[in-house]
Structures are given as C-alpha cells and as structure tokens.
C-alpha positions as CSV (number, residue, x, y, z in Angstrom):
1,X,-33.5,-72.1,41.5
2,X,-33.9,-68.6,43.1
3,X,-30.6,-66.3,43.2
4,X,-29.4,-65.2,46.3
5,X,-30.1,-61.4,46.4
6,X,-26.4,-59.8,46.1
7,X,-26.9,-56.2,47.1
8,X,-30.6,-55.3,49.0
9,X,-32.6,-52.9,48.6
10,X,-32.0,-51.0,51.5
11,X,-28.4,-50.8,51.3
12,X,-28.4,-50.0,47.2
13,X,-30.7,-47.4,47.7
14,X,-29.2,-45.8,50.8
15,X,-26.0,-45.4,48.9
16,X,-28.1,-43.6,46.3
17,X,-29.7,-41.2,48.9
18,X,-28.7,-37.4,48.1
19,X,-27.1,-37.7,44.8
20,X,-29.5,-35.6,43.4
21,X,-31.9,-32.4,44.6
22,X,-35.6,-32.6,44.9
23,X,-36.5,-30.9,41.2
24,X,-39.0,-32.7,39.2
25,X,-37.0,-34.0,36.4
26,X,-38.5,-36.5,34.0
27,X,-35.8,-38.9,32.2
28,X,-36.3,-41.1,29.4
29,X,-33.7,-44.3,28.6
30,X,-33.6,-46.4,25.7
31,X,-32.7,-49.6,27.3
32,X,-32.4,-52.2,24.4
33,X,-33.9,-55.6,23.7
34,X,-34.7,-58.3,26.1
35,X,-30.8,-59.4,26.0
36,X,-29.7,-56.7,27.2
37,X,-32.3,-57.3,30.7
38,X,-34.4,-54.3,30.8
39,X,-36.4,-55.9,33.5
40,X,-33.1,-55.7,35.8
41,X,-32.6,-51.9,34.6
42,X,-35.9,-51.0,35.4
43,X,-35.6,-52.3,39.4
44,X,-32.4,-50.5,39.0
45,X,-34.0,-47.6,37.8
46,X,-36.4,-47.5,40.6
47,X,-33.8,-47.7,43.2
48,X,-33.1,-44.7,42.3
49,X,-36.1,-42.5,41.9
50,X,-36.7,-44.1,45.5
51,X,-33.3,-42.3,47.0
52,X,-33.9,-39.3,44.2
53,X,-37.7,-37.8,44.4
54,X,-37.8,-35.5,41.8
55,X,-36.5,-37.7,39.3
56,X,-38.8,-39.8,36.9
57,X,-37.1,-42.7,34.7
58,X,-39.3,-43.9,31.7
59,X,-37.9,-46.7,30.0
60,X,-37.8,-47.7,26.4
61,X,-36.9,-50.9,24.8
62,X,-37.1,-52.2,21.4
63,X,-34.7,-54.2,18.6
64,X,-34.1,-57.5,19.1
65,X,-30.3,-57.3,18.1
66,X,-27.4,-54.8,17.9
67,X,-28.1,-53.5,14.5
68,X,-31.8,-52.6,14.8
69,X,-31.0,-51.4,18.0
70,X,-28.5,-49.2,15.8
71,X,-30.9,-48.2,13.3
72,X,-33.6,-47.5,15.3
73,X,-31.3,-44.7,17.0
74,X,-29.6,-43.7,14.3
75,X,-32.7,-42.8,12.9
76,X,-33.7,-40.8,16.1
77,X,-30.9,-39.0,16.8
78,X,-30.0,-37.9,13.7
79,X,-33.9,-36.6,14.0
80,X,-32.0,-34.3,17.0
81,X,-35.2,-35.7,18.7
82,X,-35.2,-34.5,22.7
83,X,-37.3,-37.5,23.8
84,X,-34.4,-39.6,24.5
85,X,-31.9,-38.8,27.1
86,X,-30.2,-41.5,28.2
87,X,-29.5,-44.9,25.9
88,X,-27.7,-47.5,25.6
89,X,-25.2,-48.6,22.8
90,X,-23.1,-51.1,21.9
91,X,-19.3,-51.3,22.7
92,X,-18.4,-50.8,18.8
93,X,-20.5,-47.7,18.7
94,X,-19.1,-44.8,20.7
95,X,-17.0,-43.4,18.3
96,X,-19.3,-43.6,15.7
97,X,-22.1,-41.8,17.5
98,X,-19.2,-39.3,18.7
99,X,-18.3,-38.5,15.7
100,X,-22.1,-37.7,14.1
101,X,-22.4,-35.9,17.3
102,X,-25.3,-37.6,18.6
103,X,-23.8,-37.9,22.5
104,X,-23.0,-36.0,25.2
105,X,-18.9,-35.8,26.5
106,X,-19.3,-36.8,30.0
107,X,-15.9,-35.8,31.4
108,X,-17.3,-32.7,33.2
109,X,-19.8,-34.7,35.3
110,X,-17.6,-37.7,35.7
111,X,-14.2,-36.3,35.3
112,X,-11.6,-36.7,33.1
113,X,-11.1,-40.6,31.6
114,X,-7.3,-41.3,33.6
115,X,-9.3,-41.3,36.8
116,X,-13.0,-42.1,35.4
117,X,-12.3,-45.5,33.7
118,X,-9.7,-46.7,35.6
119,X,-11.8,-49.3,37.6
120,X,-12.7,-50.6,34.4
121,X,-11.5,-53.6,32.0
122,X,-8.8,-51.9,29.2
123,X,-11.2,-52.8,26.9
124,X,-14.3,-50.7,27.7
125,X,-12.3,-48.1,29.1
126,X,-10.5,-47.7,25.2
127,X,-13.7,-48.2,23.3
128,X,-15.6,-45.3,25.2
129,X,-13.1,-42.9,25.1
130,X,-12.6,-40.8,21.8
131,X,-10.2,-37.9,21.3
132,X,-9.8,-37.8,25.6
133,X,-13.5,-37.3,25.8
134,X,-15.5,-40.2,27.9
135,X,-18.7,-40.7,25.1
136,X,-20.0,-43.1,27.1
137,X,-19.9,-45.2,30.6
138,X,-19.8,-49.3,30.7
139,X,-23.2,-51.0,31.5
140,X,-22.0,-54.6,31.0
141,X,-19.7,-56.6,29.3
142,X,-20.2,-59.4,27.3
143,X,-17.9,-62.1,25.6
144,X,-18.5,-65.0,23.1
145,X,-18.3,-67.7,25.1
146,X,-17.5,-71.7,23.7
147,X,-20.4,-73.9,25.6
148,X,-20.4,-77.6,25.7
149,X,-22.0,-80.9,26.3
150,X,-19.5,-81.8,29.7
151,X,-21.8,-84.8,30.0
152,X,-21.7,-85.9,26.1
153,X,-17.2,-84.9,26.7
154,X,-17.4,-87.1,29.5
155,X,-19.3,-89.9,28.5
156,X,-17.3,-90.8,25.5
157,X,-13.7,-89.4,26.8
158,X,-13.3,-86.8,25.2
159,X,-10.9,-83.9,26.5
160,X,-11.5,-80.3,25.7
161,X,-10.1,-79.1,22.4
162,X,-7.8,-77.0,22.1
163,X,-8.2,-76.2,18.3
164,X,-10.4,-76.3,15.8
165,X,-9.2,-79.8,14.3
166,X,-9.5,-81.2,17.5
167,X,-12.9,-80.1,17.9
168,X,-13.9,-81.0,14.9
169,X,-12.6,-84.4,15.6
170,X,-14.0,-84.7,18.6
171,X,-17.5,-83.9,17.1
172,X,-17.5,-86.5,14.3
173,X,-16.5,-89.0,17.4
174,X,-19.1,-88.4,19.3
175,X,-22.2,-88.0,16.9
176,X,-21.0,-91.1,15.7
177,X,-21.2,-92.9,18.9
178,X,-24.8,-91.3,19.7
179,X,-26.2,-92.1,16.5
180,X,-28.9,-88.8,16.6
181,X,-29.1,-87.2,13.4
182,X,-30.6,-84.0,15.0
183,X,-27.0,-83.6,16.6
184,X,-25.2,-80.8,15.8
185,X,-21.3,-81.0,16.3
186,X,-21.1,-77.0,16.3
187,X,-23.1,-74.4,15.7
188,X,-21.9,-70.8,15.3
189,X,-23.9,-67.6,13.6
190,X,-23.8,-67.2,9.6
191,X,-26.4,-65.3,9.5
192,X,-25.5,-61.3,8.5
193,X,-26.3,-60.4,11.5
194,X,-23.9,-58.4,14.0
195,X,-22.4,-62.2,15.6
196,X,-21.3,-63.0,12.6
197,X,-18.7,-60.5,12.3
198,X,-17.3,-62.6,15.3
199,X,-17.9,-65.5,13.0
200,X,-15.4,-64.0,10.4
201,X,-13.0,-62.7,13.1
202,X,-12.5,-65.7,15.5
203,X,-10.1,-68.5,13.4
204,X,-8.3,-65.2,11.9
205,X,-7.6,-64.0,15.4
206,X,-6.4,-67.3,16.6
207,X,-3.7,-67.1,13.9
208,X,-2.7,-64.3,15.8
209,X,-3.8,-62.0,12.6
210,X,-5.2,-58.2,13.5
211,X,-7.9,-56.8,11.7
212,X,-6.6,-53.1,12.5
213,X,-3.7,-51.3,14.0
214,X,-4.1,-48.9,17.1
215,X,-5.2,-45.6,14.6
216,X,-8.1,-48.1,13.1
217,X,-6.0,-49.0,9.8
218,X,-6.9,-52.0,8.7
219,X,-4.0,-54.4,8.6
220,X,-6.1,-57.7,6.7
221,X,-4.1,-60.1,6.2
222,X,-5.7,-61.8,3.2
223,X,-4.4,-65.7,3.5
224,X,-5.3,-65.8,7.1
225,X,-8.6,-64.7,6.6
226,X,-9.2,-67.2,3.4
227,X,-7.9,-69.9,5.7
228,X,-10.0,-69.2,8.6
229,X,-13.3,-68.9,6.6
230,X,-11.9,-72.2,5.0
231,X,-11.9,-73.8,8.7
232,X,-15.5,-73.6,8.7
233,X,-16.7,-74.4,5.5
234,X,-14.9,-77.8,5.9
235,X,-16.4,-78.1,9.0
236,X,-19.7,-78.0,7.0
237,X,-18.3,-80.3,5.0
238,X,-18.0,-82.9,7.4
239,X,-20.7,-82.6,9.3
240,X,-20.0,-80.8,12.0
241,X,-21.7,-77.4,11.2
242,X,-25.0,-77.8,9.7
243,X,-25.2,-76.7,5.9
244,X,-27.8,-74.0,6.1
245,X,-25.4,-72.2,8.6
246,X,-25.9,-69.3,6.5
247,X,-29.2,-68.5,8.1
248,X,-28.6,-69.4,11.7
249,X,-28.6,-66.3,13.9
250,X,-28.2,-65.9,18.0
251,X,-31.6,-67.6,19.1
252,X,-31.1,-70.5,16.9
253,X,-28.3,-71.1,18.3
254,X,-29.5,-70.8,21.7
255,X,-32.7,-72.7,21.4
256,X,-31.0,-76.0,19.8
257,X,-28.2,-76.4,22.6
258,X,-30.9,-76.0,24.9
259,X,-33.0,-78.5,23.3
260,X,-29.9,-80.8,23.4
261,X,-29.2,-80.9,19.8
262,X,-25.6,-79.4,19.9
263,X,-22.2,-80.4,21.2
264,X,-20.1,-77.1,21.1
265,X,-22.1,-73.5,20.4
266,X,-20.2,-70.4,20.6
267,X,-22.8,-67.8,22.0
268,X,-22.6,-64.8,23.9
269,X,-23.0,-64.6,28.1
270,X,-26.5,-64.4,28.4
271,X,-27.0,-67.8,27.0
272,X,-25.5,-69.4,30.6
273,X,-28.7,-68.2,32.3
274,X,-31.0,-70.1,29.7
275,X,-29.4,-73.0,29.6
276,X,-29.8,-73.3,33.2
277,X,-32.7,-71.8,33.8
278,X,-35.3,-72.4,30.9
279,X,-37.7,-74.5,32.3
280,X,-37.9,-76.0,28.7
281,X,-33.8,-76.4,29.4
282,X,-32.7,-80.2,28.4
283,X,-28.7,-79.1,29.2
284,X,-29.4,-78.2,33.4
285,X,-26.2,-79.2,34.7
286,X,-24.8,-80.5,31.6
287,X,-23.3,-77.6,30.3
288,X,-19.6,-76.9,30.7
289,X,-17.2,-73.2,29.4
290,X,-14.1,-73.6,28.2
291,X,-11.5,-71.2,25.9
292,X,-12.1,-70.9,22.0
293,X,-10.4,-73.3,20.3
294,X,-7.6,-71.4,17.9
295,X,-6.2,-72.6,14.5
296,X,-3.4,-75.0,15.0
297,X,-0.2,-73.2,15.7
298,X,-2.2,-70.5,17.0
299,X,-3.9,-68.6,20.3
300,X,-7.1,-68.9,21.7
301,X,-9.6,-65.2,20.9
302,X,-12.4,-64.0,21.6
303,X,-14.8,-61.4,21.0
304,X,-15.6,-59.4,23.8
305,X,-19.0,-57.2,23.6
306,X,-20.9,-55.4,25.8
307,X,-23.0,-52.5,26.4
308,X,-22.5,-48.5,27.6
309,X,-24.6,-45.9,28.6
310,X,-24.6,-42.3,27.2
311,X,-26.3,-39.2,27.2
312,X,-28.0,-37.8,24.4
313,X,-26.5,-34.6,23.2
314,X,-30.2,-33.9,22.7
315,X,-31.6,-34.1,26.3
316,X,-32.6,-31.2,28.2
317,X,-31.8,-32.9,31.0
318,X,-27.7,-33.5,30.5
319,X,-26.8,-33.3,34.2
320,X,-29.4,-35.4,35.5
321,X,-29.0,-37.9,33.0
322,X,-25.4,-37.9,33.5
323,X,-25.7,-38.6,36.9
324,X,-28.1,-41.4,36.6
325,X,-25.4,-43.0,33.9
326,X,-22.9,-42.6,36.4
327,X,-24.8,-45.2,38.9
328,X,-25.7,-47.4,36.5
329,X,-22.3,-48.0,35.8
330,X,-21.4,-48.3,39.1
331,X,-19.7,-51.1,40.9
332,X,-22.8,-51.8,43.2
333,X,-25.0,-51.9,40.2
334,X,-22.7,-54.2,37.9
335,X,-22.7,-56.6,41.2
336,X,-26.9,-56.5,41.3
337,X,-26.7,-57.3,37.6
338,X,-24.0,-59.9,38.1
339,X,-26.3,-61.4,40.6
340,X,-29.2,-61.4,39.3
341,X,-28.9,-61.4,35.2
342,X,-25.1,-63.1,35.5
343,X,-24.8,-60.0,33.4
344,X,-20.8,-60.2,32.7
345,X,-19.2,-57.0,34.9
346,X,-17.0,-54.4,33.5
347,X,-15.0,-54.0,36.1
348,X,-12.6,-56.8,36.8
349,X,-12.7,-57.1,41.0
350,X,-16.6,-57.6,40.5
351,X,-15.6,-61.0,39.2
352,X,-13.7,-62.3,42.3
353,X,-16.2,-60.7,44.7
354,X,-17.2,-63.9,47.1
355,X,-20.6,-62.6,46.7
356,X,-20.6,-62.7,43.2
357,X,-19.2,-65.8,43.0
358,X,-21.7,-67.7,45.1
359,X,-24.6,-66.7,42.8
360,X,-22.2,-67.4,39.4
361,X,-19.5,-69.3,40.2
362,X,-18.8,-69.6,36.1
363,X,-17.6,-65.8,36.9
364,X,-14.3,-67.1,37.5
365,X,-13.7,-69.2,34.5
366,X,-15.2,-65.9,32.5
367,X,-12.6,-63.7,33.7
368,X,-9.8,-64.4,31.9
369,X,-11.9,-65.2,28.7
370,X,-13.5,-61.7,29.1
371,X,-9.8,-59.9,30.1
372,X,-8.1,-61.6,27.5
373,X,-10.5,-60.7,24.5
374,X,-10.6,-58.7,22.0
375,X,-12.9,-55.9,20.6
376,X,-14.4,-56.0,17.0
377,X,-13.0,-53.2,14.9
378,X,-12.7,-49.8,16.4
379,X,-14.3,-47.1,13.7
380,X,-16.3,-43.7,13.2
381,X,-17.8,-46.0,10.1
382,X,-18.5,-49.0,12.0
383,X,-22.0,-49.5,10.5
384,X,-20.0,-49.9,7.2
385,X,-18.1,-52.0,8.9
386,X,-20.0,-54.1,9.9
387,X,-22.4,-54.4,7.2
388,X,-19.3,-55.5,4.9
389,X,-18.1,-58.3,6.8
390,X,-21.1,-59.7,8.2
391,X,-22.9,-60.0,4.6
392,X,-20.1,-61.3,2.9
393,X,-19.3,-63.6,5.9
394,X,-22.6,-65.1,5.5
395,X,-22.7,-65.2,1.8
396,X,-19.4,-67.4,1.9
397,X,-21.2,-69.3,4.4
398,X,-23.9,-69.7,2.0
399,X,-21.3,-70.9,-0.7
400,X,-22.6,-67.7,-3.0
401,X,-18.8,-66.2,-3.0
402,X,-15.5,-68.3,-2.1
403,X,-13.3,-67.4,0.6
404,X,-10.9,-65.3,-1.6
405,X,-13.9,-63.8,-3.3
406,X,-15.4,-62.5,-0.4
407,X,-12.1,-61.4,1.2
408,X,-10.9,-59.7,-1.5
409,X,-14.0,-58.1,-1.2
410,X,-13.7,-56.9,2.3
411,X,-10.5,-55.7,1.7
412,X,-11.5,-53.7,-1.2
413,X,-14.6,-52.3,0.3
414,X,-13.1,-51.3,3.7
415,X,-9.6,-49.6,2.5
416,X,-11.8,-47.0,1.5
417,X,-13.2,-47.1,5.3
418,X,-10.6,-47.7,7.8
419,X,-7.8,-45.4,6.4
C-alpha cells in the first residue's frame, strides 16, 4: 500500500530555505543500520542541501545493532578522527560519549536545554542532557512494543492479557487448539545482545522495582529480579518460549511472527512496518498492539529507545553540522519520518497530528506506551552496563547460571559501576 506523502517536498524544503549561507561545506553523518532508515535520512538530507547550496551531506551507515554501532564509534572517535561530523547514537549513550568527550555541547547553537527540549517527550529531553549541556538532539523514538495474533485472540476468545500468567495461559490455550508445533506462544530476545537488557528489565519493572535512583545509583532489588528472570524460564518450561531462547536476537524475532509462527513477540517499532508491509508478510491485517503484560500485582513497563543526533567534537565543521542536527530533529522532519518510516516521534503532538494519524493510525495506541516508558539505565559506563546484564541475562536464559547466580552477579559487577 503506498503512504500518503505527509509533508512535500516543496513545502519541507521551503521551510529549509536560508538557514544557511552559500559556503561550500562538505558534511559527513554516520546514520546507523538499516533500522534506523537511512534511506528516509538521506531524502531528508537532500532536502536540505536543495534549500542550502553550499552544503554537501555524505552519509555513512554500518552495524546492524546498537552495540556495533557503539563500537564502531567508539573506536573512531576515540581515534579524534575528523571524518565524522555528525552521528547518530543511541538514547543510553549521551552521557557516556559526553563524558569521554567525544561530542560537541550544542546549547550555543540551539540554546540552553529549558527552552531547547521542551517540545520534546521527558524522556529524551533527560537522557540528552548532561551537567545542563544539550549532548545531543532526538532523531526518533522507539519503544518495545507487545504484538499479537488479534486474529488467533479472536478466534479462540481470548482477551488480552494483562499479566504474564495470563499470557502464558492464554498461549498454552491456543497452541493447543491449533495443533502447529512450529507455534511459538512468545518470543522475546535472549540473545546478549542490546534487547535483552530489556529482556532482564521488563518483569522487574512491572513489580514496580527501579534499577537506579535519579544520580544513576543502582537500587537492584535482588528478589525481584530472581523472580522476574524466573517468569521466563517457566515460561520455557511450558512451552511458551522456545528453549534455545538464549540465541534468539531482534530479526529472529521479527522474521518468525511474520512467518506466522508466533502468538505474542515483544519487538521494537520498526517491526509494525514489516509485518504489514513485507511482501513475504503472512500477519497483513492480523496483527494487533496492546500494553506489556506486568507481573501479577504489578504495572505494565516498557522500554523506551530511540535514537539522537550529535556533533562530533571532532568536526571542523561544528556550526554547520549543528544546524543540520537541529532540522533533523525538527517537528517537520519527525512528521516525514512518522509518515513515511512510522518512525515513533519524539515529540508528543506529532502523535495526535490528523496527518500523522491517517498514514499510522497505531500512533495513537503508541502514545501512551511510548510516554509512559521507561529508559534503560542512565550511566557514563553504560557499555559496562550493558555488557553485564545482557550476557548474564542470556546465560541464565541459556540455563548456564540460575537466577540468583546471575543476579548476584549483576549486583556485584555493577556496584562498582553505578555508584
């Protein structure tokens, strides 16, 4: 189905016309992997060098997931290497690349953060702004998202759940009924990749458990996250989570509700446009979005993602490339990507825009998911982070450590981190 173009051509562009002099400037942005829609960038990108002449935009992509994305820059920018100006991070990064001194403050070309990121979603507007310095602008948000068979719900009367018992439930009830061995009731990541550090932190968030107070402390509270890991694993148990979950990673996840071999998936945004989309889609207009289930007793979480742009405190070109961040993370440009990527906006009156709406009318059941979520950990160490819980996450996943074994690891390991 083709989308209705939002915002055209003409009109982005005209907005864009004197916002910068006729120089010859040459600009180079790291734009990510395919998730992150560097196709959509790049018509963005040329918008602008159409309303600014002297500017040239080169873009670079490359890692197909948040943590090669990170070690790819990591190892450029700690190079001090000049060739990048402008890239794009994710939202657990800013403070971490502030503090190695790898980007660019931006409050003297956007002004000072009360004003800057006010139009902006608490959440993004916190996480990219470090000791009252704006490190970096919003690009997009994102938010793990729980997707689901409406059709398969439907046909055997089931209601959505509202914890994980009852999904679990619901999931033995139903691949009962359909008899298909290939069908999964749930599938989440347990592979050690960056999603499943959501994977550790969604049940424990639902008990209403923090991870961290507001000066990055960590506040773990141990029997929480034992019983949330536990939540899974007995989902494994009975059926409902396939046994080699340990290795399942984003795609995976994606490909197999697509093929129509999963009830429930918990993916991020992007997966909305593939499953009804994909030509090879076997879920077109099957596919329903509802809250995360929470423990029993508890609240529904999520975790909210999303990706920023800053300027590399390497460029030669800081101005320039400060005021090409500035558009990007723009309202008009958040509505194109809306529009045309159902990238998830930043800014929360993009999601009632009638506009918007009549291109993805999901918008308005993303809102409050995307409002009401929650960030992964906040720290100048994130990689460490990170790395801890995802790897242990995944071994317990693997059954290699036990719940309290791999907790009491994470605790141990990241005292020494989040102080």
């Amino acid at each position: 189905m083709k989308r209705r173009h939002l915002i055209s051509t003409f009109a982005l562009a005209a907005s864009l016309i004197g916002t910068s002099a006729f120089a010859q400037t040459s600009l180079r942005v790291f734009s990510g992997g395919a998730n992150q829609r560097p196709d959509l960038m790049r018509k963005l990108f040329d918008l602008y060098q159409v309303a600014n002449p002297g500017v040239k935009i080169d873009i670079e992509t490359g890692g197909a997931t948040s943590e090669l994305q990170r070690q790819y820059l990591s190892t450029v920018l700690n190079a001090k290497d000049t060739a990048i100006d402008i890239y794009m991070i994710d939202i657990v990064n800013p403070a971490q690349y502030f503090s190695a001194g790898w980007l660019e403050p931006l409050n003297a070309y956007v002004g000072e953060p009360a004003v800057a990121m006010k139009p902006y979603l608490p959440v993004y507007a916190s996480a990219n702004v470090v000791g009252g310095k704006i490190a970096a602008m919003p690009a997009f948000a994102d938010a793990m998202f729980m997707y689901y068979r409406k059709d398969l719900l439907d046909k055997h009367g089931v209601k959505e759940p509202k914890t994980w018992d009852e999904l679990s439930a619901a999931a033995i009830k139903i691949q009962k009924a359909e008899g298909d061995p290939n069908l999964q009731g749930l599938s989440i990541q347990g592979a050690p990749i960056e999603g499943a550090v959501c994977t550790f932190l969604l049940p424990y968030w639902s008990q209403g458990k923090d991870f961290n107070d507001a000066s990055g402390k960590m506040t773990l509270d141990k029997a929480a996250a034992v019983k949330g890991l536990n939540q899974w694993l007995s989902m494994v148990d009975a059926g409902v989570i396939k046994k080699n979950v340990a290795e399942v990673k984003t795609p995976d996840t994606v490909n197999e509700f697509k093929a129509g071999q999963v009830l429930f998936a918990i993916n991020w945004g992007f997966a909305w446009d593939r499953f009804k989309d994909d030509k090879d889609s076997k879920v077109q207009g099957k596919v329903g979005v509802m809250p995360l289930p929470a423990v029993a007793g508890g609240k529904s979480a999520t975790c909210v993602g999303g990706w920023q742009w800053a300027v590399s405190a390497f460029s030669k070109s800081k101005a320039e490339s400060a005021k090409l961040v500035k558009f990007m993370a723009s309202a008009d440009a958040s509505k194109f990507l809306a529009a045309e990527g159902s990238l998830l906006p930043t800014q929360q009156g993009v999601y009632t825009d009638a506009e918007v709406l009549k291109n993805v009318p999901w918008f308005k059941d993303a809102a409050n998911v995307v409002i009401a979520g929650r960030s992964r950990p906040q720290s100048e160490r994130y990689g460490e982070v990170s790395d801890t819980i995802r790897t242990t996450t995944s071994a317990i996943l693997a059954r290699t450590k036990t719940p309290a074994e791999g907790v009491a690891e994470i605790e141990s390991r990241l005292q020494r981190v989040m102080r």
